[in-house]
Steps between C-alpha positions, in 0.01 A plus 500: 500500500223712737498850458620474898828344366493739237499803715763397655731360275484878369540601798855332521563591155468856565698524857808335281441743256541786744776349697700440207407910411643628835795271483588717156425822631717407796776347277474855285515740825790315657707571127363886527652475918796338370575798250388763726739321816817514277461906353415567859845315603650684225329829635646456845842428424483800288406750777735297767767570245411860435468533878866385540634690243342798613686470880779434329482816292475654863722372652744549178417873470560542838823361497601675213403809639697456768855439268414786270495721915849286526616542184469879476649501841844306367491711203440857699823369720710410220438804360603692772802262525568578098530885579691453779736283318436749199657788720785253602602484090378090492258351265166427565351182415085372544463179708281275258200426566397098636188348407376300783426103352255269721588163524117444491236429215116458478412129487122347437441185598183270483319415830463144345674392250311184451188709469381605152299756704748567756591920525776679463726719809727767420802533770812723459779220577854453487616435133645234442436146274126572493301241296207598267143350581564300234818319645358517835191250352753313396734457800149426704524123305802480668347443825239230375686186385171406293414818330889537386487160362175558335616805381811368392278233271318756350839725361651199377142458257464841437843564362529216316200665318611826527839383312264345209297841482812722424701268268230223345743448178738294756244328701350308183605120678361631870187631261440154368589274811303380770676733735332742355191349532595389892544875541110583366362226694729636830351852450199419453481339784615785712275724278191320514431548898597940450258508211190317713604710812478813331108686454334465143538880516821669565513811671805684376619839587697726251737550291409179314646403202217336288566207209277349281498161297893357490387174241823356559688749315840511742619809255249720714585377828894578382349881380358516866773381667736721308336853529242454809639284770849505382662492836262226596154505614630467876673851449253679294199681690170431474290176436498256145128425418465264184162447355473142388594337117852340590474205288418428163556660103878531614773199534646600830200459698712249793773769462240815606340299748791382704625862502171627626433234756885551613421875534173394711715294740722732559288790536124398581433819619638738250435266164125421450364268190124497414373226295372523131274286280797347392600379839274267492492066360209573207747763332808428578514123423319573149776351298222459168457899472890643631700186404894519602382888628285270762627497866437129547644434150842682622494315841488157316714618263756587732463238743301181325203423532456370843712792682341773305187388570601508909643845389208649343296367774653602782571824359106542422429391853698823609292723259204345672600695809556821348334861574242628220539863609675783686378831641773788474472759768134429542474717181642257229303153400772272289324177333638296215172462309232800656224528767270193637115589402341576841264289736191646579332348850124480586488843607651650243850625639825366313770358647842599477694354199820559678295265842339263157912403404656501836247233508623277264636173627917545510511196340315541164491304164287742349556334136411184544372568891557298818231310612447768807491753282139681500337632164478871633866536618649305184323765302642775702854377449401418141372870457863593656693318285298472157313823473586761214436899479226562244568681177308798394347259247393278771336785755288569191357092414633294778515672858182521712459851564327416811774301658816599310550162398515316160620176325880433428637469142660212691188301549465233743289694720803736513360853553576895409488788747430823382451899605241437752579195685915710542305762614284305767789294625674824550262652658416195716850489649613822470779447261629699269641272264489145328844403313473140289804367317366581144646737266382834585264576193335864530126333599735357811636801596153649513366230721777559752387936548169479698 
């Protein structure tokens, strides 16, 4: 090749490079405008309802004003009326007094219901059979034949799932049938296209209730259900943000996952699942090292070989699709593993970690990769998913005190992240905080306070 072709094959290289840098930063800014567009919605309909109530206090005062000048009025003539009736040798008796009752109530209602970021209005209306927001998303299907229908398909999944969640001991046959495993494949399906739709980083604003590794242990999703959500997740406030692990080490891996896809479906924008290095075809079809604790060894298992194998498949497929991280009030950085190391460019400068994994392709193998997949962004997701917080121990032999960065216990190119690389990613992106899914030893705890 001449150094002309060269030159310009380097060229080409480089304007990719860059336009695949601004598409990031825009994909990052139009998250931040998306955050900042629904607490100013929030801000407005709180000042157009403090406005309102504020008249209303005006015009309330006024009028009561106005009855206490009445009132004293009926009671100064009764009085009068008492003592003349007094003089007269008849009883006097006090009128009692009537509490005036309006017919009318306050009533907010969403400008478009079909809108996730539709606002609210605040209107004092007649009372009457007024339906919440909730029940007014609902009767909204009404008016589309195919939504209602689609709808319709989707309750008829979920609760047959729902039913197996709350009373498993009497679903045993629908556990081991291949209704069960036509429901997984049907979810999935719907699941699939939500996960690939949604940014590898999910911006999230509080209050967030944050889960780490479920293993297919169904006796923690009970706990949860039981003392956190126990009216249901629909009816308790805030968001559900679950850091990755769902299969493996426990034996009711199909059982956790068809709860937490069903809660998905149902709510994609309240229930968020980020994936872990379990979520992925190396780990979780290891039947050698977990045996009957594997997740492919419980999908053929339950279903023979040739359906479990679709099952566990198809299921993975949907993991390919999932986030890696989520940012909590711009303040908050939620990963399953820890933080990607950094790329440094010609210059110097370092780009973004949060712009590096919004970059990964939605559709991601990681462990084994896709054929599309690029070296740098499978390590990224790798780092996401894989990477462990160093031990004191390990800041002392292993981590690069330049960089912040050391070798895994793991191996397998696996890597460690210690004081200094928590304190540059902080820094970087102004957080204030990392949370993992590990057991909060005291060394973690430190890395979180810089």
């Amino acid at each position: 090749m001449s150094s002309k072709h060269r030159r310009s094959h380097a060229i080409t290289n480089g304007a990719n490079s860059n336009e695949a840098r601004y598409q990031s930063i825009i994909r990052e800014k139009d998250a931040q405008i998306d955050s900042l567009h629904v607490k100013y919605n929030a801000l407005a309909n709180k000042l157009y309802t403090l406005s309102r109530q504020y008249k209303e206090y005006r015009a309330t005062s006024k009028k009561q004003h106005q009855q206490q000048q009445k009132q004293q009025k009926q009671d100064q003539q009764t009085t009068n009326t008492a003592n003349s009736d007094n003089h007269g040798g008849h009883a006097a008796t006090t009128p009692k007094r009537k509490h005036i009752l309006s017919p009318y109530g306050n009533v907010v209602r969403e400008t478009d219901p079909k809108n996730l970021n539709g606002s609210l209005t605040h209107e004092r209306a007649r009372m009457g059979r007024n339906a919440s927001i909730a029940t007014a998303k609902e009767l909204t299907l009404l008016e589309c034949p195919k939504e209602e229908s689609r709808h319709n398909a989707n309750k008829a999944l979920v609760d047959r799932i729902l039913k197996m969640f709350n009373d498993p001991a009497s679903h045993i046959d629908y556990l081991n049938s291949e209704d069960f495993a036509n429901d997984l494949l049907k979810l999935n399906s719907k699941i699939r296209n939500i996960f690939e739709h949604e940014p590898r980083v999910a911006f999230l604003q509080s209050p967030v209730y944050v889960f780490g590794d479920i293993h297919g242990n169904l006796e923690d999703l009970h706990f949860f259900s039981d003392n956190i959500w126990r009216l249901g997740m629909s009816l308790t406030a805030g968001n559900f943000l679950f850091l990755g692990d769902y299969v493996d080490r426990g034996m009711s891996c199909l059982e956790c996952i068809a709860y937490l896809f069903s809660m998905k479906l149902l709510m994609p924008h309240k229930v968020f699942l980020l994936r872990g290095n379990h979520e992925t075809r190396d780990v979780n079809g290891w039947e050698e090292h977990y045996g009957m604790r594997s997740f492919l060894w419980q999908c053929r298992d339950r279903f023979g070989d040739t359906l479990g194998y679709k099952v566990w498949d198809q299921i993975n497929s949907a993991f390919d699709r999932m986030p890696l991280a989520a940012v909590i009030d711009q303040d908050i950085f939620c990963v399953h593993g820890g933080i990607p190391r950094p790329l440094e460019l010609e210059d110097g400068s370092v780009v973004s970690r949060i712009q590096e994994i919004l970059n990964v392709p939605r559709v991601a193998g990681i462990n084994p990769p896709y054929e599309h997949e690029n070296e740098h962004y499978q390590q990224v997701a790798s780092d996401c998913i894989w990477s462990d917080p160093a031990s004191e121990e390990q800041e002392q032999t292993s981590v690069d005190p330049e960089s912040g960065y050391g070798e895994s216990l793991r191996g397998g190119g696996a890597i460690c992240f210690g004081h200094k690389a928590v304190k540059d990613f902080l820094e970087q992106h102004n957080f204030s905080y990392i949370m993992v899914r590990y057991d909060m030893n005291m060394y973690e705890l430190n890395l979180c306070r810089y």
